[in-house]
DRENKOL-826512 format. One line per field, with one value per residue (C-alpha): residue number from 1; z, y, x; residue in one letter. Coordinates in steps of 0.2 Angstrom, whole numbers, plus 2048, in hexadecimal, padded with zeros to 3 digits. Each point is the difference from the previous one (the first is absolute). Layout:
BEGIN
resi	[NUM,...]
pz	[Z,...]
py	[Y,...]
px	[X,...]
resn	[A,...]
REM end
This chain:
BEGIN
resi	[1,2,3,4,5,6,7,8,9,10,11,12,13,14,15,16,17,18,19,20,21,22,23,24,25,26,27,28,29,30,31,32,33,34,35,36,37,38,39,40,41,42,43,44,45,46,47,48,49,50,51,52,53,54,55,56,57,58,59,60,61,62,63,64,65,66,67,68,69,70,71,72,73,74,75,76,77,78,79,80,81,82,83,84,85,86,87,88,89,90,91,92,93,94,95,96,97,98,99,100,101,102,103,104,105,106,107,108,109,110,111,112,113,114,115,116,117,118,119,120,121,122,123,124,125,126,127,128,129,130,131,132,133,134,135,136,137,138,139,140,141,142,143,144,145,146,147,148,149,150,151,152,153,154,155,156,157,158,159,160,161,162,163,164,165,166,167,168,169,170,171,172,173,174,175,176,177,178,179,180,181,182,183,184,185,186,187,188,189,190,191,192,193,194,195,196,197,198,199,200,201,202,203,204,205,206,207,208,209,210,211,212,213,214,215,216,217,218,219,220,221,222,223,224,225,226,227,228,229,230,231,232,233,234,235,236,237,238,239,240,241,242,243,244,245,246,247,248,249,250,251,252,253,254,255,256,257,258,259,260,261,262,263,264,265,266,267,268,269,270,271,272,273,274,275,276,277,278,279,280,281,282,283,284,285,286,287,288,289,290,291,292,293,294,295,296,297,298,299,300,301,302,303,304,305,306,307,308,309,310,311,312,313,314,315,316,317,318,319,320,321,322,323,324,325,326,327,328,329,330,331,332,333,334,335,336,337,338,339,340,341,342,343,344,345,346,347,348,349,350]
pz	[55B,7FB,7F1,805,7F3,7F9,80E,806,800,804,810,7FB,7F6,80C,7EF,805,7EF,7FE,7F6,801,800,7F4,809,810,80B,812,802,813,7FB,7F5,801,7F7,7F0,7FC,802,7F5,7F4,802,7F9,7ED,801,806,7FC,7ED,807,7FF,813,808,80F,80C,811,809,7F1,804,7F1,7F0,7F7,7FB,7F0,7FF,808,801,7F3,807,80D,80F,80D,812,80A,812,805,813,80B,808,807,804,7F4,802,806,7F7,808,7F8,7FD,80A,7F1,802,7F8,7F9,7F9,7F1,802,811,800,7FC,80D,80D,7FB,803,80F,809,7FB,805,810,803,7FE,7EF,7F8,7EB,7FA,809,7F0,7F9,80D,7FA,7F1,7F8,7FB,803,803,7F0,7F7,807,7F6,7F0,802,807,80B,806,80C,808,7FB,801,7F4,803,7F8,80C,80D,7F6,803,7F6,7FB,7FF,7F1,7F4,7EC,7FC,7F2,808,811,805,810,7FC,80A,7FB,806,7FE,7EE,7FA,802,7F5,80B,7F8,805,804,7F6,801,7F5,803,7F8,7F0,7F2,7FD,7EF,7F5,80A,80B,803,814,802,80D,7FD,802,7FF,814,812,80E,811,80E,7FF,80B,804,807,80D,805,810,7FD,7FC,7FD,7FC,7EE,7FE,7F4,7FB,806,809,809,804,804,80F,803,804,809,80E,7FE,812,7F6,7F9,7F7,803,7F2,80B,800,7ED,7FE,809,7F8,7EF,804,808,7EF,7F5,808,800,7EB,7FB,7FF,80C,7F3,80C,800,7EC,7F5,7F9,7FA,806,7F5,7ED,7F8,803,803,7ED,801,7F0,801,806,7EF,7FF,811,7FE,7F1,809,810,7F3,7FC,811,80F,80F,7F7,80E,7FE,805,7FC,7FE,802,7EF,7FA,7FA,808,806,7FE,80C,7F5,80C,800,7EC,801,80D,7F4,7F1,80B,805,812,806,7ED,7FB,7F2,804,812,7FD,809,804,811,808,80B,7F5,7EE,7FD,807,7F7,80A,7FE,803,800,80C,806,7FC,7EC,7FF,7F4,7EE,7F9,7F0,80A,809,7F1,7F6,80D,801,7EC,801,80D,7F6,7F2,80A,808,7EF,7F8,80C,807,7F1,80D,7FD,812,802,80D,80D,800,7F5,7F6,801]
py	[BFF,7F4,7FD,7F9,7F5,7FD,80B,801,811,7FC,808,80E,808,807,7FA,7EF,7FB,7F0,802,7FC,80A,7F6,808,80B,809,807,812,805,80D,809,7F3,7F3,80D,801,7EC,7FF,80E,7F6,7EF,7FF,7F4,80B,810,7FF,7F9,80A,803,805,808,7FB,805,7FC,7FA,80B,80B,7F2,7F3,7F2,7F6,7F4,7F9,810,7FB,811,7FE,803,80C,7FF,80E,7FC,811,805,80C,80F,811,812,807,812,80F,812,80E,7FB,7EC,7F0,7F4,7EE,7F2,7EF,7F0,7FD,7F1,805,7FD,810,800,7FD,80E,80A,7FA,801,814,803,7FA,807,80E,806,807,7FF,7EF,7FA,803,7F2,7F3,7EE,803,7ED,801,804,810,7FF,7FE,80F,80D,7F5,803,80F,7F7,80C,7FE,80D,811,7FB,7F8,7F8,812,80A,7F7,7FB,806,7F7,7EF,7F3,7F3,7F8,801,7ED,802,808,7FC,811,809,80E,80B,80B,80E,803,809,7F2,7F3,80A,7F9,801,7F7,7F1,803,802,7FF,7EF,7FB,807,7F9,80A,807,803,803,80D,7F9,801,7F2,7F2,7F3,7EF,809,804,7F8,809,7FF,80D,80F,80C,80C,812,801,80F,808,80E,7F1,803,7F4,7FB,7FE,802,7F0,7F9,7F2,808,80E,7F1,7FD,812,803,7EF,807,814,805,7F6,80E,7F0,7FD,7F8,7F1,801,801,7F2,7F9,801,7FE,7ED,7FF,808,7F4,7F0,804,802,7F8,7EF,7F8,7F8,7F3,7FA,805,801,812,80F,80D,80F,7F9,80C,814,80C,80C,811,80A,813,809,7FF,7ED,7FE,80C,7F5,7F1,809,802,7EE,7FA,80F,7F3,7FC,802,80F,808,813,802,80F,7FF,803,7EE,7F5,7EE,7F3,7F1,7F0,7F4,80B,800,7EC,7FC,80D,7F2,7F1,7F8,7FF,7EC,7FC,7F4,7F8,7EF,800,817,809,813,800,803,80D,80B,7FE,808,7EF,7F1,7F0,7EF,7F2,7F2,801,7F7,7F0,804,811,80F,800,811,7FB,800,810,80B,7F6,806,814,802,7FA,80E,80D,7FB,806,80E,809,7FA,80A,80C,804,7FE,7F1,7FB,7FE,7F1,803,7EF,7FB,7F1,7F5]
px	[66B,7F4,7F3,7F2,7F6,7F0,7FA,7ED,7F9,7EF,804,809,7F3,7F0,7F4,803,807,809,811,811,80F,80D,80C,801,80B,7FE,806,804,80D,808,80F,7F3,7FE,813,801,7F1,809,812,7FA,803,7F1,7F4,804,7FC,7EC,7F4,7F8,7F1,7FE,7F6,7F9,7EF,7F9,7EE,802,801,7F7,80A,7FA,80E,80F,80D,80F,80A,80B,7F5,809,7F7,803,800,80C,7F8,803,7F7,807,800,80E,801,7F4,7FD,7F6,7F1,801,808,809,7FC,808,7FA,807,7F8,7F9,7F9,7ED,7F7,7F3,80B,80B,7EF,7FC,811,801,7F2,801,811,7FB,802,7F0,7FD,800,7EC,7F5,80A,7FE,7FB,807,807,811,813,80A,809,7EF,7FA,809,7FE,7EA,803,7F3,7F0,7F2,7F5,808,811,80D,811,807,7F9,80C,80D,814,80B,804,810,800,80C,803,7FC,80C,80F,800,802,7F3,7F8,7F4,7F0,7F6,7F0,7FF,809,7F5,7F5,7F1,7EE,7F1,803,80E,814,811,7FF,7F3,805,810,80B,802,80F,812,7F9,7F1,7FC,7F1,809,7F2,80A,810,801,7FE,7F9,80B,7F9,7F4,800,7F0,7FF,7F1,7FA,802,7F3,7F5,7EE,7F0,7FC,7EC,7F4,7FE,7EB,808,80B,7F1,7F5,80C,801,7EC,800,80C,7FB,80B,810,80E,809,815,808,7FF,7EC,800,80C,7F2,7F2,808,805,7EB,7FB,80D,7FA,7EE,802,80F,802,811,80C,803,7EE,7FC,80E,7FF,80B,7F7,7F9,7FF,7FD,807,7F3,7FF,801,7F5,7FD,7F4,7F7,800,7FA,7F1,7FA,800,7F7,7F3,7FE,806,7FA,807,812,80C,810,80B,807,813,809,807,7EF,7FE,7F1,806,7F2,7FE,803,7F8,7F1,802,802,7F1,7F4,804,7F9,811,7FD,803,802,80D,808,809,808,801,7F2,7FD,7FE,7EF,803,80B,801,810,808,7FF,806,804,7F0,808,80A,812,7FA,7FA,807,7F9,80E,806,7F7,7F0,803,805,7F1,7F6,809,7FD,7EE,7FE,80C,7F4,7F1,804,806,7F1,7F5,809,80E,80E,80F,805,811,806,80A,80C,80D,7FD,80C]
resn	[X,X,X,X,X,X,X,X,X,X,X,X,X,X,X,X,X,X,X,X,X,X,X,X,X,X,X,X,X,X,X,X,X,X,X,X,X,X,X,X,X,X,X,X,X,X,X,X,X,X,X,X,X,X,X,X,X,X,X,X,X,X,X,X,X,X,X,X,X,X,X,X,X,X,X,X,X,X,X,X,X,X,X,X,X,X,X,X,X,X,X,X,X,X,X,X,X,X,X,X,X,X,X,X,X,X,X,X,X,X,X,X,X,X,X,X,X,X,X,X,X,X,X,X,X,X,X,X,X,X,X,X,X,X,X,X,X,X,X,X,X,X,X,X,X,X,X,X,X,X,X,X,X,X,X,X,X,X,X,X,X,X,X,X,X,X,X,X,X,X,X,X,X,X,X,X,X,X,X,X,X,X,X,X,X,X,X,X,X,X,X,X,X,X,X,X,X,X,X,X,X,X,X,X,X,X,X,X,X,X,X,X,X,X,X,X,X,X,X,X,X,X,X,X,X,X,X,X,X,X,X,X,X,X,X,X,X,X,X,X,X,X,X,X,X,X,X,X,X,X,X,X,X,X,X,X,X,X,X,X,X,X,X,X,X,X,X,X,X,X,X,X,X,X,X,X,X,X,X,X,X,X,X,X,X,X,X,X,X,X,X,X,X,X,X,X,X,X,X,X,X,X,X,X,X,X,X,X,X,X,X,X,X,X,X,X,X,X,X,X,X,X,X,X,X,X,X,X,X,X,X,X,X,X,X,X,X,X,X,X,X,X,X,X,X,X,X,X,X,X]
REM end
């Protein structure tokens, strides 16, 4: 096993911040956790686990020990009646996870093309995009107790997933507490992708794409598509502008909430869910408050979607987190000034 020190993570993070880890090792396995687990060393250190880095804001060098998982692989595990179970490293790539089930042949996963990021993070968000979240698909998980060593798997209802949220993103509480922030490692998911697979639409984009090609009855490999065309049209690629994708989650008020600021504000942009509640678009929330192209130091709020804000100074005299979450309050501040809604970021500050 070996420590790496003082490690640059400029280019592990998709933000573009430049940090160091103080110390850093590279999971590929399983094996690499119990070495980890084994050494007297390090297994009193506190550790942070970390995987595509597109999902955190980093605003120092990182003092934890940093795990980098790197597990791969990719596989059809099992079949049902009703679903084909696929099989992913943790540290595979998430989009190329998409892309390969897809074309294979194995319908479900599309909506969430383009998506930045790695397997393993994917249960963490509970990542979303077009009608469809990671629970939708999700099976089951492998990971390891980062106190004991010991694996352990979970199904769906015990990841407890949310929006953009999951067990472990919460700390546990009290002896039986059940959050598994920082206290777990994710190994391999596995998804269940339907066989009686039908089309999720709804969303303007994708029915911009719809009326463009009338004669088109869309197959999941269509959608998947026309999700990257509509992704790379709005978003910005972290390889060109460091970036973490959504900032902010999209708030949901009730029904009552939302008709009081139709009154104010007839164009806002929502959404109906079928738990009666009404989820409001943030970036539309953001743009309405002037942010558009706005920046503070090297942050900006990216031009063609506000719900991103990206890094403006590049590799060369890259964006700090200090600038990026000076920038995120400044627009928390307006938005709930206006509007009376407190936006809730998506990353983890590091």
């Amino acid at each position: 096993m070996l420590v790496e020190k003082n490690v640059p993570l400029q280019f592990s993070n998709t933000f573009g911040i430049m940090a160091k880890a103080l110390a850093l090792v590279r999971i590929a396995g399983e094996e690499d956790v119990a070495a980890v687990l084994a050494d007297p060393d390090l297994q009193v250190l506190p550790k942070f686990v970390l995987g595509g880095g597109s999902n955190i804001v980093i605003t120092g060098d990182v003092k934890p020990l940093v795990l980098k998982v790197e597990i791969k692989g990719k596989k059809l595990v099992g079949e049902t009646a009703k679903a084909w179970i696929v099989e992913a490293g943790a540290g595979e790539n998430w989009h190329d996870i998409v892309s390969w089930t897809v074309h294979k042949g194995y319908p479900g996963l599309e909506n969430l093309a383009l998506i930045p990021g790695t397997v393993g993070g994917s249960p963490v968000q509970n990542i979303g995009a077009y009608g469809v979240e990671l629970q939708d698909r999700f099976e089951s998980l492998d990971a390891i107790d980062l106190t004991t060593g010991k694996s352990f798997t979970l199904n769906a209802a015990q990841c407890a997933f949310g929006y953009r949220d999951s067990v472990f993103k919460h700390s546990s509480t009290g002896p039986n507490g059940l959050g598994l922030a920082g206290k777990a490692l994710i190994t391999r998911v596995r998804f269940a992708l339907p066989k009686a697979w039908k089309a999720v639409l709804g969303y303007a984009d994708i029915e911009k794409k719809m009326a463009q090609s009338p004669s088109v009855v869309p197959d999941a490999l269509q959608i998947y598509e026309w999700i990257c065309e509509i992704r790379k049209a709005k978003l910005p690629d972290p390889k060109v502008i460091g970036n973490a994708g959504s900032f902010f989650k999209n708030p949901t008020v009730t029904p009552e909430q939302c008709a009081d600021i139709i009154q104010r504000e007839p164009k806002i942009v929502h959404y109906h869910l079928d738990d009666g509640s009404v989820k409001l678009a943030a970036g539309w929330l953001i743009d309405a408050c002037g942010w558009k192209g706005k920046t503070i130091g090297n942050a900006g709020v990216y031009e063609r979607q506000a719900l991103v804000l990206v890094n403006r100074g590049g590799t060369v005299n890259p964006v700090t987190g200090g600038e990026v979450m000076t920038l995120a309050k400044a627009i928390q501040t307006s938005v709930y000034e206006r509007f009376g809604i407190l936006l809730e970021p998506e990353p983890v500050v590091v």
